[in-house]
Structure formats: structure tokens, C-alpha cells
N, C-alpha and C positions, 0 to 999 in steps of 0.2 A: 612485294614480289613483282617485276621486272614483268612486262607483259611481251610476248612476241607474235609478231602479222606473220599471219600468213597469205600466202597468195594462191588463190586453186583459180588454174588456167583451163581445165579440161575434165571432166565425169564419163566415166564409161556409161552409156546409154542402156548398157542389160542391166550395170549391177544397178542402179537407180530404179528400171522398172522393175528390179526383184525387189528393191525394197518399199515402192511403194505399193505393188500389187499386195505384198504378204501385210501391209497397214490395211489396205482397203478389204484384204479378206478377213482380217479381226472384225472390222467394220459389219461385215457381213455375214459373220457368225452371228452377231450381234443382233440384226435384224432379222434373219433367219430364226431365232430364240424369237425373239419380238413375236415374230408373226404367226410361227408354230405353238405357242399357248394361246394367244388370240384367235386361231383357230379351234383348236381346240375347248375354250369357254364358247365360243361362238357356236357348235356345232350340239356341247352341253346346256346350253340353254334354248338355242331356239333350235333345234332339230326335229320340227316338227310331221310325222309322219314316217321317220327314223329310228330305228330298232337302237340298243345302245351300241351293237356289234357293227352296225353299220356309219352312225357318228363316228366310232371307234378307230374306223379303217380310214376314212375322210382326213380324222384329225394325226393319225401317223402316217398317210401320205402326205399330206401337208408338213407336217413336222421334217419330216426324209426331206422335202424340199427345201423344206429353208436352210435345214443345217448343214445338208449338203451340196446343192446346185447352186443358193446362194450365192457364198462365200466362192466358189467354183467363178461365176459371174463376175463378181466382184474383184476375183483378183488378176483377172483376166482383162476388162478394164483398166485396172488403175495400173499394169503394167506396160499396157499398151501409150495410159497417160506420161506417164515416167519415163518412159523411151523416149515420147515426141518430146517432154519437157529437157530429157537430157543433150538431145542433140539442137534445141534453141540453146539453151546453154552454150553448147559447145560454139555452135557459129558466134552469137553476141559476146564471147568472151575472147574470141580470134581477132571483135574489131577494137574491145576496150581493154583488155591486156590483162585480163584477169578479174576476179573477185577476193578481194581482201577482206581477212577473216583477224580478228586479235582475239590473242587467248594470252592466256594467264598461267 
């Protein structure tokens, strides 16, 4: 099979940071889970001087936080990353004529 180059001269700068924001918010689902059971054990085991209803509430504020402000965070950054990464792109690729890609 014949392989053909391509040439990408130019990224739009939003779609790039929609797509790396919506990576980095997977990312930070991720951590978000991480860190809302680790609370949660955390609160299970040494909560000392704490009722279970009050570990209880600690560990699903915490949990509300990570799964959701998180990822919130997260992808709020890495779109912000993906913007600035898309418009160096765009200028270094205005002085070297492109990035050549071969596909198959």
C-alpha cells in the first residue's frame, strides 16, 4: 500500500484546546475518583472524635469535589494549554512551511 504526506500548515487554536482540555478533564475525573475514596478511607479510619454522619458528610464533600470541580479545573487548563500550544504552531509553521505527516 502506497503511503501519502501530508502537509498541515495551520490548527485552529479553539479546536485543539477543546481537545486537549476534554483529555485533561478525563485526567481529572480520574484524580478526582483518586482522591474522593482516599478521603473517604481517610476519614473511615482515623476520624477520630467524629460521629459516622459526620465523616459521612466530609467524605461526600470531598467526593462532590473531586468529581466535579476537578475535572472543571482541569479542563479549563489544558484548554487554555492547547490554545497557547496551537497558536506556536501556527507562527513556527508560517516560518518552516508546514509539518509533514505520512499516512498509509
Amino acid at each position: 500500500m502506497a503511503s501519502q504526506k501530508l502537509l498541515i500548515t495551520k490548527i485552529n487554536p479553539t479546536s485543539l484546546g477543546n481537545f486537549v482540555g476534554t483529555f485533561y478533564a478525563v485526567i481529572g475525573v480520574a484524580i478526582g475518583l483518586i482522591l474522593a475514596f482516599g478521603s473517604a478511607i481517610s476519614v473511615w479510619v482515623g476520624a477520630q472524635g467524629w460521629n459516622f454522619f459526620q465523616g459521612l458528610g466530609f467524605g461526600l464533600a470531598v467526593g462532590i469535589l473531586g468529581v466535579v470541580i476537578y475535572p472543571f479545573i482541569y479542563f479549563i487548563i489544558g484548554w487554555i494549554q492547547g490554545a497557547i500550544f496551537g497558536l506556536i504552531f501556527n507562527v513556527a509553521t508560517s516560518y518552516m512551511g508546514g509539518l509533514e505527516i505520512e499516512t498509509k
